[in-house]
N, C-alpha and C positions, 0 to 999 in steps of 0.2 A: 504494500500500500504506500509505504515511503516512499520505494520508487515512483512510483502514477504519480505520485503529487510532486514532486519534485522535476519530474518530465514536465507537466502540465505547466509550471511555472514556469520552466527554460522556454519553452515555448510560446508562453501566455511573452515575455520578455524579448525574444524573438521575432515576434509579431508585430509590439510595438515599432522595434527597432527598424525591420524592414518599411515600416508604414512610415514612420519619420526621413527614412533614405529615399522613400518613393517620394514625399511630400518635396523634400527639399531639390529630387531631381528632376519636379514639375516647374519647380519656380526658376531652374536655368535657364538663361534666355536672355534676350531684351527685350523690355515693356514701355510703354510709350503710356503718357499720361491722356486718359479719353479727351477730357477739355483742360489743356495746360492755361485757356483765357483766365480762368477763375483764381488762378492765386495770381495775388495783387500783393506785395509789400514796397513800403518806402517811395512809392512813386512811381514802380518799375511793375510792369505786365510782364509774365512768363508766353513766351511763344514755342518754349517745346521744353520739355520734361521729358526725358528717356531714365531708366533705370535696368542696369544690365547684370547678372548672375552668373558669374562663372562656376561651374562645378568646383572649381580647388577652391571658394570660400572666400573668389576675393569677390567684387562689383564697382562699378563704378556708374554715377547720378551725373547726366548733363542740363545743364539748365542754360537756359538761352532767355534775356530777358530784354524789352526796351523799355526806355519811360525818356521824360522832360524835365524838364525844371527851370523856371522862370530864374534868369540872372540879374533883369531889374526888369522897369516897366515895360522897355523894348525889346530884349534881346532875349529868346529861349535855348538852352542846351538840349540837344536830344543827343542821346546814349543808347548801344544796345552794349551786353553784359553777357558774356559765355563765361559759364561756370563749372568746373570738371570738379567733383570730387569725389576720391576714392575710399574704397574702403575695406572689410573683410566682413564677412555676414553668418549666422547660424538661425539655423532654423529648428527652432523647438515645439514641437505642438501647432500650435497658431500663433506663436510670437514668432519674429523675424528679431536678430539683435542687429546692430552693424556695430563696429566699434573700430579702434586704428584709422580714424577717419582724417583725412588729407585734403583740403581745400585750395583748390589753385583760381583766383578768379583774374579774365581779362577785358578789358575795355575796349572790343574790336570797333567800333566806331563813337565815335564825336564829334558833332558838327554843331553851328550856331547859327539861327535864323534871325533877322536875318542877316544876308551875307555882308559880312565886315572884315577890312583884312584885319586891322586893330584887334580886332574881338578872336580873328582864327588864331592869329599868332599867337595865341595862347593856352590853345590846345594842348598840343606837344605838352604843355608845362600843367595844366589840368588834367591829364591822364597821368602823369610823374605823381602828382598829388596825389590822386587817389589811389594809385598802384600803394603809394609810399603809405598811406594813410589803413586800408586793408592788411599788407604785410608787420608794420606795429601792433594791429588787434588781431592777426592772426588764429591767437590759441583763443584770445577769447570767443570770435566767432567761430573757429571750431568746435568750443565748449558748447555755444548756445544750439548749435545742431544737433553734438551729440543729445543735451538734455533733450533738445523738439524734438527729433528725431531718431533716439538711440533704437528705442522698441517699437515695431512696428507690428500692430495684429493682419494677421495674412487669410482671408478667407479664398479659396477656387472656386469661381464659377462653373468655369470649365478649363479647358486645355487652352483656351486664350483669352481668357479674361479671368482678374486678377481684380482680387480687393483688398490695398494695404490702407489700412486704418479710412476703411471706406468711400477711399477716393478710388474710382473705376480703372484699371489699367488694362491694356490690350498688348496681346504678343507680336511683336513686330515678326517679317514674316522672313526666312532668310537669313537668321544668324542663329 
């Protein structure tokens, strides 16, 4: 009888285990955010959200953002914002963790309306600021991700659609 139960539980154990392996090698892939329009912060609209799983437990989040921002009563800056961050990921039940997380953000365009040479010549030296101004709070906005976003609950709909902390994601199709 000790043995049967103690079979029962290797295998009750077993079971788990493979259903955890299966789960987390559903979630390999790249997912793409259904509507990336919806998150808004600081000024800046998101125009693509990707999130990618690699089997060895690394991923990496690109974020692609524009926004504006009035310089005085004339002149506005417009900005778009690619953001790559890496990371390592586990997947337990229905939490996803990420942690070791690596933030690299770039300032691919800036431009000022309207057109002033005064006002461009200053670019170059407003993207040096902000590069410079992100790489000083580095850890700290790394920190505030990890905390928003260290744990993330994972529901499958199916084989291509994905629910992290209930925002809709879709499997891109091809990687």
């Amino acid at each position: 009888m000790k043995r049967v139960i103690t079979l029962a539980v290797m295998l009750l154990v077993a079971a788990f285990a493979v259903e955890a392996k299966a789960q987390s090698s559903q979630l390999v892939g790249k997912w793409k955010l259904k509507d990336a329009s919806t998150l808004v912060a600081d000024g800046l609209k998101c125009t693509k959200y990707t999130i990618a799983f690699d089997a060895n437990g690394e991923g990496e989040l690109e974020i692609e953002a524009d926004g504006k921002t009035a310089l005085d009563d004339q002149y506005t800056l417009y900005l778009t914002l690619e953001m790559d961050i890496e990371f390592t990921w586990q997947l337990s039940g229905s939490t996803l963790t990420l942690s070791n997380i690596d933030i690299e953000i770039d300032y691919d365009d800036l431009s000022i309306t309207p057109y002033s040479e005064e006002k461009n010549q200053l670019i170059p030296m407003l993207k040096e600021v902000l590069l410079a101004d992100y790489q000083e709070n580095k850890e700290e906005f790394t920190s505030s991700f990890i905390d928003t976003n260290g744990d993330w609950s994972v529901r499958f709909i199916d084989n291509n659609i994905l629910l992290l902390d209930n925002e809709t994601y879709i499997r891109c199709q091809g990687f």
